[in-house]
C-alpha positions as CSV (number, residue, x, y, z in Angstrom):
1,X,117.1,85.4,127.7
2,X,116.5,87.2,124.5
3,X,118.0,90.9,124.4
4,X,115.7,93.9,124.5
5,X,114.6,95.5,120.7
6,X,116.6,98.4,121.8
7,X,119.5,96.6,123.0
8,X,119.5,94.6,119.4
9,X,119.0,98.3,117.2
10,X,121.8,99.1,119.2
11,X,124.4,96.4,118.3
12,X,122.7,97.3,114.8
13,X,123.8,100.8,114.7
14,X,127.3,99.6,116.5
15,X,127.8,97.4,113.4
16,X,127.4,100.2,111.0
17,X,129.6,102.2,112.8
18,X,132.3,100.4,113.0
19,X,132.0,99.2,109.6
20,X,132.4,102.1,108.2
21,X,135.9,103.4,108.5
22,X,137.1,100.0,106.8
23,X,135.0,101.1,103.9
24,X,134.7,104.7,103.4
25,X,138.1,104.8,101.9
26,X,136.8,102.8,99.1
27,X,133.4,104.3,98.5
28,X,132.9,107.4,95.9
29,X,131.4,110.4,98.0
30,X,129.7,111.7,95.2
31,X,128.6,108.5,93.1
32,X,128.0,106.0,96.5
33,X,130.0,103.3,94.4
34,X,132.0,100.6,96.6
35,X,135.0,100.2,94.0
36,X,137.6,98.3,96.3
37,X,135.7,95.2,96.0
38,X,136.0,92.5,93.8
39,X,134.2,93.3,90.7
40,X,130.7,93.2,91.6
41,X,128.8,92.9,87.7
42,X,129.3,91.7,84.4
43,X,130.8,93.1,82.0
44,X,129.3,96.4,81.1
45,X,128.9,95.0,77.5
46,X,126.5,92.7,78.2
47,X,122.9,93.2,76.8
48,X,120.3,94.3,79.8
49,X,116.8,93.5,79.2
50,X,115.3,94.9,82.8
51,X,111.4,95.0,82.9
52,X,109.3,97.9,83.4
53,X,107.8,98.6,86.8
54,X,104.5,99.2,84.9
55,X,105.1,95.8,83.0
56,X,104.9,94.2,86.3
57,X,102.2,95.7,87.6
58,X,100.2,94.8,84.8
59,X,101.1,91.0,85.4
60,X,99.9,91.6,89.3
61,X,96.7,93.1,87.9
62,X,95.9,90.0,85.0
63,X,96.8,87.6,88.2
64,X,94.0,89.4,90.8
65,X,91.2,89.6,87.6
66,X,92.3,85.3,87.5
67,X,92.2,85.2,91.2
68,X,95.5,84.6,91.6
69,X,97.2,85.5,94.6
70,X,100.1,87.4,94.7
71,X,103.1,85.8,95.9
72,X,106.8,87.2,97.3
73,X,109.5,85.3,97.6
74,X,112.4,86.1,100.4
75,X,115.8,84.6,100.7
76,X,117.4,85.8,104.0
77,X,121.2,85.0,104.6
78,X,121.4,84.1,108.3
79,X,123.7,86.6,110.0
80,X,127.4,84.8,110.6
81,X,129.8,86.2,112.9
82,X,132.4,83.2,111.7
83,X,131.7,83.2,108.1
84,X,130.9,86.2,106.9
85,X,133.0,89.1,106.4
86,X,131.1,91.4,109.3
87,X,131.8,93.5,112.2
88,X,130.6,90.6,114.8
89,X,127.4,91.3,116.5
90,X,126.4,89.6,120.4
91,X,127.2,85.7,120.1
92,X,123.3,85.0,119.9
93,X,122.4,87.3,116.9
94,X,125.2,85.8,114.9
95,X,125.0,82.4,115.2
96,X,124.1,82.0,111.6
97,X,123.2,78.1,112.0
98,X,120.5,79.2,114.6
99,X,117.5,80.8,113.3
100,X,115.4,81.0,115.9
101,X,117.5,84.5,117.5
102,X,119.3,85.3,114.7
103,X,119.5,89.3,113.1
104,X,117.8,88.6,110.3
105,X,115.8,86.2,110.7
106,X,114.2,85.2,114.7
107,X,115.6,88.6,116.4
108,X,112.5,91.1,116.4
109,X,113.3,92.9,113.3
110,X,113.9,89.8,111.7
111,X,111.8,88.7,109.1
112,X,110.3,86.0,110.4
113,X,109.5,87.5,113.8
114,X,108.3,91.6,112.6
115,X,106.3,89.9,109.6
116,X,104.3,87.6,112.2
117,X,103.9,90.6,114.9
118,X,104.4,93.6,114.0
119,X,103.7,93.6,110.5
120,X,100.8,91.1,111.3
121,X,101.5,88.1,108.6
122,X,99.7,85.2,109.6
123,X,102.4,82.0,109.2
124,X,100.6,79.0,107.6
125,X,103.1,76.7,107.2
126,X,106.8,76.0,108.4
127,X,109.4,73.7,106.9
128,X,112.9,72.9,107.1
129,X,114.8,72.2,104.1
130,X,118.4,71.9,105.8
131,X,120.2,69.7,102.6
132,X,119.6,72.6,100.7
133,X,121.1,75.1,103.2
134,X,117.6,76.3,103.8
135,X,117.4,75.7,108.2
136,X,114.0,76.8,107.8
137,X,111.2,78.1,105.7
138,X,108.0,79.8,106.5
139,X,104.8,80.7,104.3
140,X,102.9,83.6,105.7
141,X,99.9,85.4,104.5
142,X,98.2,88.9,104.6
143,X,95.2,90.9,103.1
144,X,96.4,94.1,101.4
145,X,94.7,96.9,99.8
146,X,94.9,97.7,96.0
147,X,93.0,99.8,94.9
148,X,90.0,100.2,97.7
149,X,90.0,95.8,97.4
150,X,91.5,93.3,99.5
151,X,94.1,91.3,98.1
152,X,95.4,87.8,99.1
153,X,99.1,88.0,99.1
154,X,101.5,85.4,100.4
155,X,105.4,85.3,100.9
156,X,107.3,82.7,101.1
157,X,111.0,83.3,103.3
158,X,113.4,81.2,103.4
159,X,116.1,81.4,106.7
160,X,119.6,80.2,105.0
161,X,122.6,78.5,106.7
162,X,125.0,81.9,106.8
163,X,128.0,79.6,105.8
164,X,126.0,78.8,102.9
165,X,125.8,82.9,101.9
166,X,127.1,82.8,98.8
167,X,124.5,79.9,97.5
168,X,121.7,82.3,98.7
169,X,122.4,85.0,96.4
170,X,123.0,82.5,93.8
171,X,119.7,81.7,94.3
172,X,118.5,85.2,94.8
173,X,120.3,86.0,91.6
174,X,118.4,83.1,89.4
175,X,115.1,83.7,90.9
176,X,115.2,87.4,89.6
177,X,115.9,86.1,86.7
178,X,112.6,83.8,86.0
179,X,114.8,81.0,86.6
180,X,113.9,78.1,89.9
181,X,110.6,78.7,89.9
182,X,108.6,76.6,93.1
183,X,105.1,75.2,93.3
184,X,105.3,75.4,97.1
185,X,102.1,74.5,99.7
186,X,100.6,77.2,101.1
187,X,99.2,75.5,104.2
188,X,98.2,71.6,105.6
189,X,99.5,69.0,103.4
190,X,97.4,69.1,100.5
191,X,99.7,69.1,97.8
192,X,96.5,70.8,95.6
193,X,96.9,73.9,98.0
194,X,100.4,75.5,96.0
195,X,101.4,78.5,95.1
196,X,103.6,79.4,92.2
197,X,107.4,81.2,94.1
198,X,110.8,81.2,93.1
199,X,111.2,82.7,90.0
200,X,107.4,82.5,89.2
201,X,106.9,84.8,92.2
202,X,105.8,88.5,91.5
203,X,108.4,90.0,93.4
204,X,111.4,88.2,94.9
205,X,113.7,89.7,97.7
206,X,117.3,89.1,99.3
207,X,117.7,90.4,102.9
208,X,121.2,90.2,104.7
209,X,124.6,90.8,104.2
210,X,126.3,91.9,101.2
211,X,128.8,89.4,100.8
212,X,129.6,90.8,97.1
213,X,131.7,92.5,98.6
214,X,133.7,89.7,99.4
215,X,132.9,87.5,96.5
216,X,131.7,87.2,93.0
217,X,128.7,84.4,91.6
218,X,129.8,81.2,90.1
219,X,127.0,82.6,87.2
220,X,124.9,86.2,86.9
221,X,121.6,84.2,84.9
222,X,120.6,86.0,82.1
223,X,116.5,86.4,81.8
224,X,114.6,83.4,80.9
225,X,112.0,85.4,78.7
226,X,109.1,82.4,78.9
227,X,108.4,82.9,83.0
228,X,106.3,86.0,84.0
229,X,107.3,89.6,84.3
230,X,108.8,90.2,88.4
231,X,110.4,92.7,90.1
232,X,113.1,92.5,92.7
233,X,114.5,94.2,95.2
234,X,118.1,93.7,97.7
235,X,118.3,95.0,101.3
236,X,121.9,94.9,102.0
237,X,124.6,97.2,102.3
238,X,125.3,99.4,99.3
239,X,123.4,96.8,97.2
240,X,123.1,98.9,94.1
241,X,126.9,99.1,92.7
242,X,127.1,95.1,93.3
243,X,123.3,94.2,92.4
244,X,121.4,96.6,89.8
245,X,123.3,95.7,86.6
246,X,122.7,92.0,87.6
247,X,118.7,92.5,88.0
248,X,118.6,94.2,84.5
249,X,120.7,91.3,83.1
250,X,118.1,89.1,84.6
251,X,115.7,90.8,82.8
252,X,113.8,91.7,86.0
253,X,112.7,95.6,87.4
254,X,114.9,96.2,90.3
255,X,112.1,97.4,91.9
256,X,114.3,98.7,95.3
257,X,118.2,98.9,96.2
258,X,120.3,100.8,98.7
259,X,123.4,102.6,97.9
260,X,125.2,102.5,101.2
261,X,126.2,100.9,104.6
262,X,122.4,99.9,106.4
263,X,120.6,98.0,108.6
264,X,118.6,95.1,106.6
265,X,115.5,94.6,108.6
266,X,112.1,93.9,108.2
267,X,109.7,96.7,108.4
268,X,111.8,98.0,105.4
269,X,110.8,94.9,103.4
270,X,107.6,95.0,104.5
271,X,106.7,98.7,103.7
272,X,108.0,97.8,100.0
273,X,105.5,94.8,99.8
274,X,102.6,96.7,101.0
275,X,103.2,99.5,98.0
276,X,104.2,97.0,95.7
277,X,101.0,94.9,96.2
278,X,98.8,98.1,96.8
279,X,100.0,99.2,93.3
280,X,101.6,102.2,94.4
281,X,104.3,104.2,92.1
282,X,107.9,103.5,92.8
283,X,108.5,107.1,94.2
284,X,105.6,106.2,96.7
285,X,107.1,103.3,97.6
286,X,110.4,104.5,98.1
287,X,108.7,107.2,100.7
288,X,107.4,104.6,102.9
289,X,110.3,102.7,102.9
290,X,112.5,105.7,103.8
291,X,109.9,106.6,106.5
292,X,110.0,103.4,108.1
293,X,113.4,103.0,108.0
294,X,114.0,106.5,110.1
295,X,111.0,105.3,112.2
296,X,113.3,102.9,113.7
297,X,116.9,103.8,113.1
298,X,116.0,108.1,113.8
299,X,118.5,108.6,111.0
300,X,116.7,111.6,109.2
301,X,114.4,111.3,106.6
302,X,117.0,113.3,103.8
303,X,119.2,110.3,105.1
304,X,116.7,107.9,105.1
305,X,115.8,108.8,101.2
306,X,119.2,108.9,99.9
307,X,120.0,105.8,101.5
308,X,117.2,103.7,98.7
309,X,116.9,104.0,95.2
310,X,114.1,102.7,92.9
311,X,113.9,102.2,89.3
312,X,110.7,103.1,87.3
């Protein structure tokens, strides 16, 4: 039996909550900056070479006058009760080899399941990848407006093992960066019908756990400046301290981060895509994503606000 949405935001907000006083002591109150962990970036003499929101915006804009669809690309870290370093949620939810109920992925605001009802994504196409550590991966697509036009968009998500966390930012990490880019099928088996994802992909996303906070890359990619410009964005717990330096090093525009403890669920990610895609300014965007993140938690939209930040 699958638990009620409230019953689910509930064990959400629970989590939170008793995450935070095994964190606060390490968090600055006026800067937001997790400091106890291990350290989260390179070196702060490294060169960044972040793009411009604008930058990106005009690659989204040459794509549409080619009729090229836009394409997202979404790596979600399974929530793990076993191997991640959380505050366990119901057995169900946190059974990070399971997609099908899990958090982040299966549960309603999940990104497979809000993106295919609620946020009405059609899904044309499903496959599992599981020697990878990808249990399953899903291509959905949606018309959006830019600009008074309808615009073909697809994203591609991709439901990783939760044991296998660390190899999901990795891969997060080197997507941003230009680097892995997929020719995946958008629907049937016609291998003609691709699109171009990974680090090709006009925007690429990481939703789940922060487990930065626990560990450190093998690598942090530096851009590849040949693949097109792309922005990025990280819907995890204080994913700006541990994340922004590495998306500038990657040469991509960190498009949206958080700066504190949060619940990383899908109407969030899809209230980014729809300004992203529509074209709208980063300070718009960051609006919307405030104002459906208080839709569902009802945490204030001053709290809401302060708990993203967006880069120009």
């Amino acid at each position: 039996m699958q638990l009620k949405q409230s019953t689910q935001r509930t064990f959400i907000q629970f989590l939170l909550m008793a995450s935070l006083p095994f964190i606060i002591a390490s968090i600055s109150t006026k800067e937001q900056i997790v400091v106890a962990a291990p350290v989260p970036i390179p070196p702060d003499t490294i060169k960044l070479s972040p793009l411009s929101y604008q930058t990106v915006q005009e690659r989204l804009q040459e794509d549409l006058d080619s009729n090229r669809p836009i394409v997202i690309h979404v790596i979600v870290a399974l929530c793990d009760n076993v191997n991640q370093g959380i505050v366990p949620v119901p057995k169900k939810l946190g059974n990070g080899q399971e997609p099908s109920a899990n958090l982040y992925w299966g549960a309603a605001y999940g990104v497979r399941a809000y993106m295919t009802g609620k946020g009405k994504w059609k899904r044309v196409r499903t496959d599992t990848l599981a020697d990878q550590g990808i249990l399953e991966r899903v291509v959905l697509k949606k018309t959006i407006k830019r600009s008074g036009k309808d615009v073909t968009t697809y994203l591609v998500a991709e439901a990783w093992d939760g044991s296998k966390i660390k190899d999901a930012m990795q891969r997060f990490a080197n997507m941003a960066a230009g680097r892995t880019p997929l020719s995946v099928q958008r629907d049937g088996s016609d291998s003609s019908s691709t699109i171009q994802a990974g680090g090709d992909a006009h925007l690429i996303a990481y939703v789940g756990h922060n487990g930065l906070m626990e560990f450190r890359l093998d690598n942090y990619p530096a851009a590849d400046t040949t693949r097109p410009a792309r922005s990025a964005l990280a819907l995890a717990c204080a994913s700006k301290p541990y994340l922004l330096k590495v998306l500038q090093f990657g040469g991509s525009h960190p498009l949206l981060l958080t700066t504190n403890l949060m619940a990383p669920e899908a109407y969030a990610l899809d209230a980014a895509i729809t300004g992203f895609v529509g074209g709208k300014d980063p300070s718009a965007i960051h609006t919307n994503v405030a104002k459906a993140y208080n839709t569902y938690q009802k945490c204030g939209m001053k709290g809401a606000r302060n708990l993203f930040s967006v880069e120009e």
